[in-house]
Chimera marker file (.cmm) of the C-alpha trace (Angstrom):
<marker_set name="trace">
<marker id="1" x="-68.973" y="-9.697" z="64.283" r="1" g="1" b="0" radius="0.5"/>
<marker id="2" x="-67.450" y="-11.015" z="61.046" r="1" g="1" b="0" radius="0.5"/>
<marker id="3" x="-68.133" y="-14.374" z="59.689" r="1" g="1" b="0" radius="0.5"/>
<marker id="4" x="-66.747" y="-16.317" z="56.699" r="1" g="1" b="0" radius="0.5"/>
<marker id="5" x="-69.484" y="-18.774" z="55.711" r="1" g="1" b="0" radius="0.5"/>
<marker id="6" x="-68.288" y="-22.095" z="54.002" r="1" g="1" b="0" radius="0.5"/>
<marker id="7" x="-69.430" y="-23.629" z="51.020" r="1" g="1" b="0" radius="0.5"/>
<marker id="8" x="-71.573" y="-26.401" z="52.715" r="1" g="1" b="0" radius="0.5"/>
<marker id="9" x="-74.487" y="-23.526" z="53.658" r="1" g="1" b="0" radius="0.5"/>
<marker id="10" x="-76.357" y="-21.516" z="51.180" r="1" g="1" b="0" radius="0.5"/>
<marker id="11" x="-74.784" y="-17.690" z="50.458" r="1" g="1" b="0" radius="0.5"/>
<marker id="12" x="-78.458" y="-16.565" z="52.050" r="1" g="1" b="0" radius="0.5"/>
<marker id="13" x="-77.230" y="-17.330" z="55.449" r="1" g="1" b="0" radius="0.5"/>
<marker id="14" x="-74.577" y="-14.886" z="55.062" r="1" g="1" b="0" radius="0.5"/>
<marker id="15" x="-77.266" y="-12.333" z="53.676" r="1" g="1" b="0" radius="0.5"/>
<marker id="16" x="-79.146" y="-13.514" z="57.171" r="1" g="1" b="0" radius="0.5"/>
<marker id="17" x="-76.266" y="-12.142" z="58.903" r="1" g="1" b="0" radius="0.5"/>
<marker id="18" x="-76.043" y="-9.175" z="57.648" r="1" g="1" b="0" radius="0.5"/>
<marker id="19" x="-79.654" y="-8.410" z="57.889" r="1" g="1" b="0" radius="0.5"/>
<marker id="20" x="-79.222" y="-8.645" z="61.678" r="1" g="1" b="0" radius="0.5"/>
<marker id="21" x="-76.139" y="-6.276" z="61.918" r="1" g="1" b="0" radius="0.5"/>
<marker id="22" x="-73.274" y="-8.461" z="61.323" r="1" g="1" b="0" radius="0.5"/>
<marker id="23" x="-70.005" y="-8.301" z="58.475" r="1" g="1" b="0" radius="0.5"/>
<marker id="24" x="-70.712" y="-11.672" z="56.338" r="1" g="1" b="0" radius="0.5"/>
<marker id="25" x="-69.394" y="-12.747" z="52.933" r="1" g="1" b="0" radius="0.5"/>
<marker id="26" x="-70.211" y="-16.532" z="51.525" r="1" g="1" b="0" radius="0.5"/>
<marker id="27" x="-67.129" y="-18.275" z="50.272" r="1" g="1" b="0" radius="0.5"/>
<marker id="28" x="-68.485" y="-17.812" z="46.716" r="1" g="1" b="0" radius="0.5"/>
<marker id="29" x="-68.279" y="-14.234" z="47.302" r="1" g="1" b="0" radius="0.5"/>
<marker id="30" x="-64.054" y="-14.681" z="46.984" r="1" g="1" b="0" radius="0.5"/>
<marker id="31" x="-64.631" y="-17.426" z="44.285" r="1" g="1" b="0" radius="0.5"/>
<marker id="32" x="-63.596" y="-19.785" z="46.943" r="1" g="1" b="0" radius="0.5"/>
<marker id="33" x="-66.287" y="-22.681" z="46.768" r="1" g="1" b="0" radius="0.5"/>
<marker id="34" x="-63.765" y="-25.109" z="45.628" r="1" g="1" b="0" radius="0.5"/>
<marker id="35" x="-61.168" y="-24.132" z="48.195" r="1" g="1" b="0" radius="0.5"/>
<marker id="36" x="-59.917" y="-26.413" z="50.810" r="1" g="1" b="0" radius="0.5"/>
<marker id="37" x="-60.613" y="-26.228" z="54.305" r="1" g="1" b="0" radius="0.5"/>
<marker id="38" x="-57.282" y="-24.921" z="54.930" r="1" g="1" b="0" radius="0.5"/>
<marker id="39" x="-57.337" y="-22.322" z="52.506" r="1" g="1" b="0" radius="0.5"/>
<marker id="40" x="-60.669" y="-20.964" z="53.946" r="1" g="1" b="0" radius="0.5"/>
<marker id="41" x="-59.445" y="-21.088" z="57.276" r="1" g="1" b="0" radius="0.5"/>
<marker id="42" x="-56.643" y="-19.416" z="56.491" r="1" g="1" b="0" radius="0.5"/>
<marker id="43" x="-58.588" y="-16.264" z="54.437" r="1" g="1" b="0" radius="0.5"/>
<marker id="44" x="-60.759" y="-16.289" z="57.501" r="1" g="1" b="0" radius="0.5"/>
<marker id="45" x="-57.697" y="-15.729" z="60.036" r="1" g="1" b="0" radius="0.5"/>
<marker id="46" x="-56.581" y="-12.951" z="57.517" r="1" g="1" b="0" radius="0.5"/>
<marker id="47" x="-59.734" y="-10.926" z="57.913" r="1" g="1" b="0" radius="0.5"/>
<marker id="48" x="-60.072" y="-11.609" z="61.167" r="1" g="1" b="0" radius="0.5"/>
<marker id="49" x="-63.633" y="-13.616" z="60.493" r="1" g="1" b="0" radius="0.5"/>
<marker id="50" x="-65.359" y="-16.732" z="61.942" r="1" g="1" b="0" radius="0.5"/>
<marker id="51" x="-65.917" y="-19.286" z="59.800" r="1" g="1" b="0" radius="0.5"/>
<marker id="52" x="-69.263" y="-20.478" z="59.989" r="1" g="1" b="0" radius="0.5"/>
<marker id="53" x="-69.429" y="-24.294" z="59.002" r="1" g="1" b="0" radius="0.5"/>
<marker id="54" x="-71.462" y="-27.284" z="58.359" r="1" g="1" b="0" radius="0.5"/>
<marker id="55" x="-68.369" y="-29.452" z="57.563" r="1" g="1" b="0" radius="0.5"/>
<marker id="56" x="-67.237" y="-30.702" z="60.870" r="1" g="1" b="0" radius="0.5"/>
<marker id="57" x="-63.319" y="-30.870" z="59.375" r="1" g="1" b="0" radius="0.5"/>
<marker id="58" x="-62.416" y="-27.520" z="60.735" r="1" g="1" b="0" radius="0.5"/>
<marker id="59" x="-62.564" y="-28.802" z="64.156" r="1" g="1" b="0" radius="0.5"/>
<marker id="60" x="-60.335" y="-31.466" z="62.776" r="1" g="1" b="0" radius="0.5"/>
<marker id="61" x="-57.705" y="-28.833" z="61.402" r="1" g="1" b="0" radius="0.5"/>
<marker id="62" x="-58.085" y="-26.471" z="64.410" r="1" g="1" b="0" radius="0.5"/>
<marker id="63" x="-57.203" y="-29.664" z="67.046" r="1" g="1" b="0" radius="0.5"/>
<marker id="64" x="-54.019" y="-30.007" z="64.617" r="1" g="1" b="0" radius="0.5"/>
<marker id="65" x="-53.169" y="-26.658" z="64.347" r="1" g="1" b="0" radius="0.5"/>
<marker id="66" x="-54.019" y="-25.634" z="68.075" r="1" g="1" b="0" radius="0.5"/>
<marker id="67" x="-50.613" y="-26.599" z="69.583" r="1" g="1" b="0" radius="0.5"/>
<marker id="68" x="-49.465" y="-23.911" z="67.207" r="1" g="1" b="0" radius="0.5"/>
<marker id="69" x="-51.124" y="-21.238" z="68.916" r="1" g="1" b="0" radius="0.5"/>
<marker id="70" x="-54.434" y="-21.106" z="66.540" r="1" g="1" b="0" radius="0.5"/>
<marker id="71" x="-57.569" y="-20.118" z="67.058" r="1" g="1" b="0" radius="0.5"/>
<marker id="72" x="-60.575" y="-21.567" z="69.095" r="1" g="1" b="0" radius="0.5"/>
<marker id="73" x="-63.046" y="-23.901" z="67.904" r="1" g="1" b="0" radius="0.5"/>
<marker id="74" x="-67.067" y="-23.661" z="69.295" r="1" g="1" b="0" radius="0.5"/>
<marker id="75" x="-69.851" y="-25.482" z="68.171" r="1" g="1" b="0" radius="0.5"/>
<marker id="76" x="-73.316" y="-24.000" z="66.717" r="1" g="1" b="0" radius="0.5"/>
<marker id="77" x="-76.148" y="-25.690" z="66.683" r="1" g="1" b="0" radius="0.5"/>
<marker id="78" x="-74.582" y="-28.706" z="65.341" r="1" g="1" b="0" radius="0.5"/>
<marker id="79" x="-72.282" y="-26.475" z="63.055" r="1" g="1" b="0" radius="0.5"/>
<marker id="80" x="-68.469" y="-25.752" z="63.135" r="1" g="1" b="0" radius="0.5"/>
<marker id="81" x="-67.418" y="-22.388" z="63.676" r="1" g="1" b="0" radius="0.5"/>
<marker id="82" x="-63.656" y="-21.179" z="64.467" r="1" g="1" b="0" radius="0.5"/>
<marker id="83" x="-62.865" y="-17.787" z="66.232" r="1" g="1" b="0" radius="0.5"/>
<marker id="84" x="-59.492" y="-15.746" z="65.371" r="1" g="1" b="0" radius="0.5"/>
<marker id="85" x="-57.845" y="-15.066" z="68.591" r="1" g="1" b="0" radius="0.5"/>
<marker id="86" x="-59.112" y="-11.705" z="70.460" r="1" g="1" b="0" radius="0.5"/>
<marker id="87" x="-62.455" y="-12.309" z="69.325" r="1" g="1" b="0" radius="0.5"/>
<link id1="1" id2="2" r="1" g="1" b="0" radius="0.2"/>
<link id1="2" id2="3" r="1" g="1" b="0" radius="0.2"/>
<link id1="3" id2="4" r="1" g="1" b="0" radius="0.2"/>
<link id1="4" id2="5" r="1" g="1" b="0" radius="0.2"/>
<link id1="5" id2="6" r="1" g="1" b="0" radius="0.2"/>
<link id1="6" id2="7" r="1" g="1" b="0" radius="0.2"/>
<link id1="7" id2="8" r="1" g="1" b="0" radius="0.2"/>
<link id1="8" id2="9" r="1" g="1" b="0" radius="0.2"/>
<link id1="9" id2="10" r="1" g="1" b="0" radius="0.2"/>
<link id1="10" id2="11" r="1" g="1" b="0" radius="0.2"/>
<link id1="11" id2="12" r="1" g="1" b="0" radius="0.2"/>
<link id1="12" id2="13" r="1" g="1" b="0" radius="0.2"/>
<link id1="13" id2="14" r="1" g="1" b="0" radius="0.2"/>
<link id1="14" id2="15" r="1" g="1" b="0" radius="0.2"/>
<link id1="15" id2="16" r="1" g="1" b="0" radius="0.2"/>
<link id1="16" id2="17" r="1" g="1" b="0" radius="0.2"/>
<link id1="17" id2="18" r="1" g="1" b="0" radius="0.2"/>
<link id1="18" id2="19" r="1" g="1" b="0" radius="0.2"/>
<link id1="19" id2="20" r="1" g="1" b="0" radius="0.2"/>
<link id1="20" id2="21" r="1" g="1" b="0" radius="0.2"/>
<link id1="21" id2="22" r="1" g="1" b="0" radius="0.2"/>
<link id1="22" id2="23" r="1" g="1" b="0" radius="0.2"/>
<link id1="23" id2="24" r="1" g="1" b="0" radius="0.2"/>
<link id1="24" id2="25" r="1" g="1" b="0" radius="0.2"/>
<link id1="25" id2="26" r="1" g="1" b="0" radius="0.2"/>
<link id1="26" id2="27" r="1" g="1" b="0" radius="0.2"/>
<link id1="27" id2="28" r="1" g="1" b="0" radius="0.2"/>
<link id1="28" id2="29" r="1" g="1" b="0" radius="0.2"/>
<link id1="29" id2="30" r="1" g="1" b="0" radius="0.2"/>
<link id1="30" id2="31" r="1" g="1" b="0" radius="0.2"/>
<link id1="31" id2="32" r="1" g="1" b="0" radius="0.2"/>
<link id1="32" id2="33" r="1" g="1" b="0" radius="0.2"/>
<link id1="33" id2="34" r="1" g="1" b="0" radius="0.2"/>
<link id1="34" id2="35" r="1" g="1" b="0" radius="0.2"/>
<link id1="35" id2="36" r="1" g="1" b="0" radius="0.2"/>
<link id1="36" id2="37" r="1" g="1" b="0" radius="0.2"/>
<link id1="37" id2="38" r="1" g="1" b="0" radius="0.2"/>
<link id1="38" id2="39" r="1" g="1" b="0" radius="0.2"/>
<link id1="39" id2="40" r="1" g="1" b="0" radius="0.2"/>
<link id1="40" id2="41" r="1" g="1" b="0" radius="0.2"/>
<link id1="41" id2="42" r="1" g="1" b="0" radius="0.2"/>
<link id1="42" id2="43" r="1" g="1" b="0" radius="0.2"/>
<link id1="43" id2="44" r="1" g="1" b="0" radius="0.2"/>
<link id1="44" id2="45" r="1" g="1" b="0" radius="0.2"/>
<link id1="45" id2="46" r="1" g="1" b="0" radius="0.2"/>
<link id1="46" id2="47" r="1" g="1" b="0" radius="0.2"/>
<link id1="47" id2="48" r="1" g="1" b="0" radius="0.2"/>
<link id1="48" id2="49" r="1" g="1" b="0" radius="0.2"/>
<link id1="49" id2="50" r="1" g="1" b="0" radius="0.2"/>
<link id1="50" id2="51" r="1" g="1" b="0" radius="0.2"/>
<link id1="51" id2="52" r="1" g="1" b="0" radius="0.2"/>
<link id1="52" id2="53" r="1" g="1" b="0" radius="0.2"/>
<link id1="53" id2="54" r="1" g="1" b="0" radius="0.2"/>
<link id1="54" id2="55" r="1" g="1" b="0" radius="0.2"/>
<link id1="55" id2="56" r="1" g="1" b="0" radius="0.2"/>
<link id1="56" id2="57" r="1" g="1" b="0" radius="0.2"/>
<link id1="57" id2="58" r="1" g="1" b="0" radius="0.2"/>
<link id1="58" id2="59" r="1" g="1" b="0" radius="0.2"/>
<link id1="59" id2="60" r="1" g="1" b="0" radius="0.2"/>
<link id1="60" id2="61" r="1" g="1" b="0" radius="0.2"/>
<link id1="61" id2="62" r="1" g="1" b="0" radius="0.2"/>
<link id1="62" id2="63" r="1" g="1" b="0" radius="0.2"/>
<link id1="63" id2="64" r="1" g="1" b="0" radius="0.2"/>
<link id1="64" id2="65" r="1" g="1" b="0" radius="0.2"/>
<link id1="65" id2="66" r="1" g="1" b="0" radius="0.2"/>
<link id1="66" id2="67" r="1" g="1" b="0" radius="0.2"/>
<link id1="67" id2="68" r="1" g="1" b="0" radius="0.2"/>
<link id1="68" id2="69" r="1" g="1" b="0" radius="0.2"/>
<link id1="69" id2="70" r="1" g="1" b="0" radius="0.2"/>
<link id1="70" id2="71" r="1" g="1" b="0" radius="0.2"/>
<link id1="71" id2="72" r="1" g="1" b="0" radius="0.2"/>
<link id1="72" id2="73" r="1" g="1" b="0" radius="0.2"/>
<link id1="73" id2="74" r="1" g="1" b="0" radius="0.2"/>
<link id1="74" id2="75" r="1" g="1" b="0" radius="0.2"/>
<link id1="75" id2="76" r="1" g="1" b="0" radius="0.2"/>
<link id1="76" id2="77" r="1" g="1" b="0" radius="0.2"/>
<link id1="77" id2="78" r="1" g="1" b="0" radius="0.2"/>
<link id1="78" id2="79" r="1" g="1" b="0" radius="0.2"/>
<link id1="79" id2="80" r="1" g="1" b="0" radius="0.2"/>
<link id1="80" id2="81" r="1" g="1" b="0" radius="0.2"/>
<link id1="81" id2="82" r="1" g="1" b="0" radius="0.2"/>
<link id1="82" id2="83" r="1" g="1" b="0" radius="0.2"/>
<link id1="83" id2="84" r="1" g="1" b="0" radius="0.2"/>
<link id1="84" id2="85" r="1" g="1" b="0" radius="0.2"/>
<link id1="85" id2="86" r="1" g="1" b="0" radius="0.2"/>
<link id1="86" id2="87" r="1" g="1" b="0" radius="0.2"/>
</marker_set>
């Protein structure tokens, strides 16, 4: 799987994920720490990545964007993570 993992978690959780098999890049890794929501969502879709989340606005933006036929929203462990369609 690829993730995306926000600004809110430490770039070792992405290092986590690739240690156990999995394509993960921290949002510092595109110079992105300072990006909005909206823009990491959107590099996320791009790549076709979940966004793995501590900042429960995604689910906000996801509920807005859903009725234009955006991706999923799931929660883990507490944390907000969004799913390009097809994955």
């Amino acid at each position: 799987m690829r993730f995306l993992i926000d600004n809110a978690l430490p770039p070792r959780l992405a290092d986590l994920f690739v240690a156990a098999g999995h394509d993960a890049v921290h949002v510092r890794a595109y110079a992105m720490q300072a990006a909005r929501d909206e823009e990491i969502l959107a590099r996320a879709l791009t790549e076709d990545r979940i966004v793995v989340s501590a900042d429960s606005d995604f689910s906000a933006i996801l509920a807005a964007q859903e009725a234009e036929q955006s991706p999923g929203s799931e929660r883990l462990h507490g944390h907000a993570v969004t799913r390009s369609a097809g994955t």
